[in-house]
C-alpha positions as CSV (number, residue, x, y, z in Angstrom):
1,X,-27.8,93.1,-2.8
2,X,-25.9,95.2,-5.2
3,X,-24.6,97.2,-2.7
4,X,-22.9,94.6,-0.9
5,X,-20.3,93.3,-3.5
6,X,-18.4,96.3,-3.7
7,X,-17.6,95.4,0.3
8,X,-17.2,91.8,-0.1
9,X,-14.9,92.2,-2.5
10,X,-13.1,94.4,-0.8
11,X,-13.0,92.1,2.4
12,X,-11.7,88.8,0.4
13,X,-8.9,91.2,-1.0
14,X,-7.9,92.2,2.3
15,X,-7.9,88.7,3.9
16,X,-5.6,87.7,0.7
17,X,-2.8,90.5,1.4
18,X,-3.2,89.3,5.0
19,X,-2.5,86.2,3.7
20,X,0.9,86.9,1.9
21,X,3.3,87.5,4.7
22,X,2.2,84.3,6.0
23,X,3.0,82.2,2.8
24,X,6.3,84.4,2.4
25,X,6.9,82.8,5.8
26,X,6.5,79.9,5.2
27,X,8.6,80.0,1.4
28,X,11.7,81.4,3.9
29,X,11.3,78.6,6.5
30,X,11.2,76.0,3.8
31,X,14.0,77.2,1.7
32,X,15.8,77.8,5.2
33,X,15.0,74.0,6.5
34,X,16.4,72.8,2.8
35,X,19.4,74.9,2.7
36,X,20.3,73.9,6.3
37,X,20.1,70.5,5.3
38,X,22.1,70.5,2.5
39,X,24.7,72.3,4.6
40,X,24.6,69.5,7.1
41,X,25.0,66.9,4.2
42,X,27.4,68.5,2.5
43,X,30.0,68.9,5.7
44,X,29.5,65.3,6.6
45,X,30.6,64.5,3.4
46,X,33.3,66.6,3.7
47,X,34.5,65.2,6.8
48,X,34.1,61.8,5.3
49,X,36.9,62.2,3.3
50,X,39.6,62.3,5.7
51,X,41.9,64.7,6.8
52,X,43.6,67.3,4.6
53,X,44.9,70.9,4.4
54,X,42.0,72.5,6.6
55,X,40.5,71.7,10.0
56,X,38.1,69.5,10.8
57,X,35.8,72.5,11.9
58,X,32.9,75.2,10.5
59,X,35.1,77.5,9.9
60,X,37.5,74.6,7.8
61,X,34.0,73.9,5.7
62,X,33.3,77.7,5.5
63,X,37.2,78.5,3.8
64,X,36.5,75.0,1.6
65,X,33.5,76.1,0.4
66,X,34.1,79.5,-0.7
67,X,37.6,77.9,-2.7
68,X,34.9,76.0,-4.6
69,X,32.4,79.3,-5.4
70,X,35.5,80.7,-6.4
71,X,36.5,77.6,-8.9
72,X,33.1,77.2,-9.5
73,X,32.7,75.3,-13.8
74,X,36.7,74.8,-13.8
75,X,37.8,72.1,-16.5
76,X,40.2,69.5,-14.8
77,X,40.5,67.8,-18.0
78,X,41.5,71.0,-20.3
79,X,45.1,70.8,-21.1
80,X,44.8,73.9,-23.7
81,X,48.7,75.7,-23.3
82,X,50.0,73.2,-21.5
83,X,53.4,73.0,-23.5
84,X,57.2,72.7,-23.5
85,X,59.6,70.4,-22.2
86,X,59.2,67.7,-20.0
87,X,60.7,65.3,-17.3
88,X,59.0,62.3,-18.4
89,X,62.0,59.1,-19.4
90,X,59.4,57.3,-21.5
91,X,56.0,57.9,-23.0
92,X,53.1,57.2,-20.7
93,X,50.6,54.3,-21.7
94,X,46.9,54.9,-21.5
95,X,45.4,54.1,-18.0
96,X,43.0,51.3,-18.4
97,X,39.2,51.8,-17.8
98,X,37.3,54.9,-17.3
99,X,38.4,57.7,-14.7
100,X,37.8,57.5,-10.8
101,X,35.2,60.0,-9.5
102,X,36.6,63.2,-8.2
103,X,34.8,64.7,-4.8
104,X,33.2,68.1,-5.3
105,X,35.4,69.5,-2.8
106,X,39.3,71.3,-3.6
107,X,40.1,70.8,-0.2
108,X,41.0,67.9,0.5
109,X,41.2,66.9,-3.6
110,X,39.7,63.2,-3.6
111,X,38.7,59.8,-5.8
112,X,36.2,58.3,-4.8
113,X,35.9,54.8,-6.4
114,X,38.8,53.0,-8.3
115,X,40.5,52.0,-5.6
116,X,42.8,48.7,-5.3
117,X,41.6,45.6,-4.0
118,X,42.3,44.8,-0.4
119,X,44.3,42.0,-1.7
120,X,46.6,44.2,-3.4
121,X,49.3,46.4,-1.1
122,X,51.5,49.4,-3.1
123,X,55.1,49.2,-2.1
124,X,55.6,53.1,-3.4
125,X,55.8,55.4,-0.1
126,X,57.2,58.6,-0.3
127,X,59.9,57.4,2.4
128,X,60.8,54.4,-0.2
129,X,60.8,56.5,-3.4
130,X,63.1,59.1,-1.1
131,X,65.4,56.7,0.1
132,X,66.6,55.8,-3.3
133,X,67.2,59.6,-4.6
134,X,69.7,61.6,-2.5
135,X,68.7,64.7,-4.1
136,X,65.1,64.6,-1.8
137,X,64.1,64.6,1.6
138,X,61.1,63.7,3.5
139,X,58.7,66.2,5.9
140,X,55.5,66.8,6.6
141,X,53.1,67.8,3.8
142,X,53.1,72.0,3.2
143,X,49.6,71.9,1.8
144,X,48.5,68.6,3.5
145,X,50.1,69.2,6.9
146,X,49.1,65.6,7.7
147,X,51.0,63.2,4.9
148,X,54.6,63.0,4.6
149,X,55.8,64.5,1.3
150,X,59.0,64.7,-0.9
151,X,60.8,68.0,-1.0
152,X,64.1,68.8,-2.9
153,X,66.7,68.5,-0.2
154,X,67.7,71.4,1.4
155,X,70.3,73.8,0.4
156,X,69.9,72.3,-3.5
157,X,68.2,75.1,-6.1
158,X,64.5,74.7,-6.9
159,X,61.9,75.7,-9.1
160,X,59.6,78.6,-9.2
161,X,56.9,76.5,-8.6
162,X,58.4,75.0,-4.9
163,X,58.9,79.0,-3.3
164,X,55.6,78.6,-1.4
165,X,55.9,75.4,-0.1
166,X,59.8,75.1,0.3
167,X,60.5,72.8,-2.8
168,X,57.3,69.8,-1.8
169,X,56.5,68.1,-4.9
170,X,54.4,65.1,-4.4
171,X,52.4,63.6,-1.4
172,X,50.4,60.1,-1.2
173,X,46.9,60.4,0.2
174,X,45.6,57.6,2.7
175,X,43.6,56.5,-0.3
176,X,46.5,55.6,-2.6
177,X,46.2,58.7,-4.5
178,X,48.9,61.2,-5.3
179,X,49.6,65.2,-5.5
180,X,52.3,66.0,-7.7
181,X,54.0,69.1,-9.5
182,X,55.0,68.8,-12.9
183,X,55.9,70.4,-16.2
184,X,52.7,71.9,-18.2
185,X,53.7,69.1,-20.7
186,X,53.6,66.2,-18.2
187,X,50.8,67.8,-17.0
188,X,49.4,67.3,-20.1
189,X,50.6,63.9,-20.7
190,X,49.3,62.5,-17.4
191,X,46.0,63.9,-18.3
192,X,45.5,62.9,-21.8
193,X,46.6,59.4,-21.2
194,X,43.6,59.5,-17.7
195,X,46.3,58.7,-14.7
196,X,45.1,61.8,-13.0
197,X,43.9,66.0,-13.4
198,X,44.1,68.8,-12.0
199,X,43.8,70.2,-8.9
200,X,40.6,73.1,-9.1
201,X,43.0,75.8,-7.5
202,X,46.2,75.4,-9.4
203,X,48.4,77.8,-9.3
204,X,45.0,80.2,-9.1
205,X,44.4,80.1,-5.3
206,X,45.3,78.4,-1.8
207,X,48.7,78.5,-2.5
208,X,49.3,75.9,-5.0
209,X,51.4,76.0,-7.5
210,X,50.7,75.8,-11.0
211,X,50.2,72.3,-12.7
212,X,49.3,70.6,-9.2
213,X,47.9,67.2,-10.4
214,X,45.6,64.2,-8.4
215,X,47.2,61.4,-9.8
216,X,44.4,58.4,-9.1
217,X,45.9,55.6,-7.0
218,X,47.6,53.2,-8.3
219,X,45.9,49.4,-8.8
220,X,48.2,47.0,-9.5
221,X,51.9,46.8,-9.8
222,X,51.9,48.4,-13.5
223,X,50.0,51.0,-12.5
224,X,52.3,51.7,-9.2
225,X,55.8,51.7,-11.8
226,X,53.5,54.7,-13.6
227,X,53.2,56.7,-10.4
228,X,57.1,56.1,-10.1
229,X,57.9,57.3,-13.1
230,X,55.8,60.7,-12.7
231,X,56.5,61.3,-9.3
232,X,60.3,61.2,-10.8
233,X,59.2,63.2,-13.3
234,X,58.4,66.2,-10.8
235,X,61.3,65.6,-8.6
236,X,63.7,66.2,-11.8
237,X,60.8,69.3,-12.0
238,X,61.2,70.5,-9.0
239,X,65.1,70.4,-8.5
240,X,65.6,71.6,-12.0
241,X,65.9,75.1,-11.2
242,X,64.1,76.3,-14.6
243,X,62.5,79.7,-15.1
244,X,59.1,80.7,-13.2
245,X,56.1,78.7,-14.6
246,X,53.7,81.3,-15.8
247,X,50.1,80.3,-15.4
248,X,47.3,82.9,-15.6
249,X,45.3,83.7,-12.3
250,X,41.7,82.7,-11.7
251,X,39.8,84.1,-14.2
252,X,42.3,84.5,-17.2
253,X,42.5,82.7,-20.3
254,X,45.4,80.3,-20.3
C-alpha cells in the first residue's frame, strides 16, 4: 500500500504538467477572441465618425492608432506656457454648460454630444467668413483633405506655424465643430473659458502645427459670433508673419 503513493503521486503530477499547455491555450485563445473584438469595436467606431485626414481602411486605423499610443495620458486642457500676445479684439465669455465629449481618437479629432438642435442652422462657412476678408482664400483641407479650409491667400507672408500646410488655419467639421491655429495666448483663452482644446498631436506629430485647437460647435447664434471672432483671431495669426512658435516635441516639458 505504501509502496504505491510514491507512483500515484507521481502520475497526478504528470497528468497536471500535461494539463498546462492546454490551459495556456486556452488563456491565448481567450485573450486573442477579446482583443480581436475590441479591435473590431474600436474601428467601427472609428469609422463612425466620419471622414477625416486618413483612409477609411486597416492600414488608416493601424496609423490612427499608433498616433494615439504615442499621445497616450496627453492633457487637452493644460494651458501651462501658453503666453504672449494675442489676436483676440475682445475678451472671450465663458461657454455655457459643461464641455462636449471628445472621441478617443486624434484622427479624425471629434465631439461627440453638444451638438445644435436640428432646428437651429449656423450661417458661418468657411466660404462666408472668406468672402468677407480679402486677405484669405478657400481650398481643400491640408490635414483634412475632405473640408474646405481657409488659408492666407497666396503670395501674402505667413506664419511659422502655416509652412506645412501652406498657410490653412481653420476648417469646419460636418459636425459643426472647428480646427483652428492660434496664438499660445488665445489658445489659452479659448480653453480656459471651455469653447474648445487641443488637438492630442499639436505641433508634436502628424504634421500639425503647434496650438491646433477643436473648437466645439457652435449652438446658437451667440455662440456662432464666438467662433467668428476666433477663427479671425487665427487668420490675423496666420497672416501675421511673426517669429516661429516654439513648442516642445512629444515628450518635452512645455
Amino acid at each position: 500500500m505504501n509502496g504505491r503513493l510514491p507512483t500515484m503521486t507521481l502520475g497526478r503530477r504528470t497528468q497536471a504538467r500535461r494539463g498546462w499547455p492546454d490551459l495556456r491555450g486556452r488563456v491565448v485563445l481567450a485573450a486573442a477572441v477579446l482583443a480581436t473584438a475590441w479591435v473590431v469595436r474600436d474601428y467601427r467606431g472609428w469609422v463612425a465618425l466620419g471622414p477625416g485626414g486618413l483612409p477609411h481602411t486597416p492600414r488608416g486605423w493601424l496609423t490612427m492608432a499608433v498616433l494615439r499610443a504615442r499621445t497616450w495620458g496627453f492633457d487637452p486642457f493644460d494651458t501651462t506656457g501658453l503666453m504672449g500676445t494675442g489676436h483676440l479684439t475682445g475678451p472671450l465669455p465663458v461657454r455655457p454648460g459643461p464641455r462636449p465629449r471628445v472621441a478617443h481618437y486624434p484622427i479624425p479629432h471629434r465631439q461627440l454630444d453638444q451638438f445644435p438642435d436640428p432646428e437651429f442652422t449656423s450661417t458661418l462657412t468657411i466660404a462666408s467668413f472668406v468672402a468677407t476678408r480679402p486677405a484669405l482664400t478657400v481650398r481643400k483641407s491640408f490635414f483634412e483633405k475632405h473640408n474646405d479650409a481657409a488659408f492666407a491667400a497666396p503670395g501674402l507672408p505667413i506664419h511659422a506655424d502655416g509652412r506645412v500646410s501652406g498657410g490653412e488655419f481653420g476648417h469646419i467639421h460636418a459636425d459643426g465643430s472647428l480646427h483652428v491655429v492660434l496664438t499660445p495666448a488665445d489658445a489659452a483663452n479659448a480653453i480656459e473659458h471651455r469653447w474648445g482644446q487641443l488637438h492630442p498631436a499639436e505641433g508634436r506629430a502628424a504634421g500639425l502645427p503647434p496650438t491646433y485647437v477643436l473648437l466645439y460647435a457652435p449652438r446658437n447664434p451667440d455662440e456662432v459670433a464666438v467662433a467668428e471672432q476666433l477663427l479671425d483671431a487665427a487668420a490675423a495669426h496666420m497672416t501675421a508673419n511673426q517669429q516661429d512658435s516654439v513648442r516642445p516635441l512629444l515628450g518635452e516639458s512645455r
